[in-house]
C-alpha positions as CSV (number, residue, x, y, z in Angstrom):
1,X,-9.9,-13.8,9.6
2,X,-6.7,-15.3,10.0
3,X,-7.0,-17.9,7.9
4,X,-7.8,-16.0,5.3
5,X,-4.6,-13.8,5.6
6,X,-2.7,-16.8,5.8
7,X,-4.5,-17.9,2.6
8,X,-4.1,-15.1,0.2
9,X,-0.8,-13.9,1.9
10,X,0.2,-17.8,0.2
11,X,-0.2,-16.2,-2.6
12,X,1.7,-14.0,-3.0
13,X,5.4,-12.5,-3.3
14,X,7.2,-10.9,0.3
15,X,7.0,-7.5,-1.6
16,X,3.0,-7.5,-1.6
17,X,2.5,-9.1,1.6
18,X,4.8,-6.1,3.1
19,X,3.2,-3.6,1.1
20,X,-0.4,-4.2,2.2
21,X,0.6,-4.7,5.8
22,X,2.0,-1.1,5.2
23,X,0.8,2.1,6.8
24,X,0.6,5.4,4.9
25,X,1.8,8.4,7.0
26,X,-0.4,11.0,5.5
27,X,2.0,13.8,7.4
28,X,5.0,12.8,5.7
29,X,6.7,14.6,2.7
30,X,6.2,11.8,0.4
31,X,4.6,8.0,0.8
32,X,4.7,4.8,-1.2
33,X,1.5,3.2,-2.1
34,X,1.0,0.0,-1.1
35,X,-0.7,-1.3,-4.2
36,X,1.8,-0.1,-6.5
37,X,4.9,0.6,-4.8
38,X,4.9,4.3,-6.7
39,X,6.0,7.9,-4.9
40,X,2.9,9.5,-3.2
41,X,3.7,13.1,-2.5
42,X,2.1,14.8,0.4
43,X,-1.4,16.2,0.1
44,X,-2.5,14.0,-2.5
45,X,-5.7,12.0,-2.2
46,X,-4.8,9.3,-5.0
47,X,-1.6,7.7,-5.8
48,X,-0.6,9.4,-9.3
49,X,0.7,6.0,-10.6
50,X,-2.1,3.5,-10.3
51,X,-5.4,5.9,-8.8
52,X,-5.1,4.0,-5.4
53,X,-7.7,6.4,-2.8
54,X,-5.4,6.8,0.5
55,X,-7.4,9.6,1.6
């Protein structure tokens, strides 16, 4: 499994490697979705930018 995080994480840019090693605080006003880096308020099921499922 490592390997393969090393292989994609090769691929890309800092920005997405920290955004998918991100962890959505589902109790917090507001969130940013790791796929798309958009504002997630609280409550919502699916981030209103890109459709991302976070809960």
């Amino acid at each position: 499994m490592e390997v393969l995080q090393r292989d994609w994480a090769d691929g890309q840019d800092a920005e997405a490697v920290a955004a998918a090693a991100a962890a959505i605080d589902l109790d917090a006003d507001e969130a940013t979705c790791p796929a798309c880096q958009g504002t997630i308020p609280a409550g919502s099921e699916r981030c209103p930018e890109c459709g991302l499922r976070i809960a």
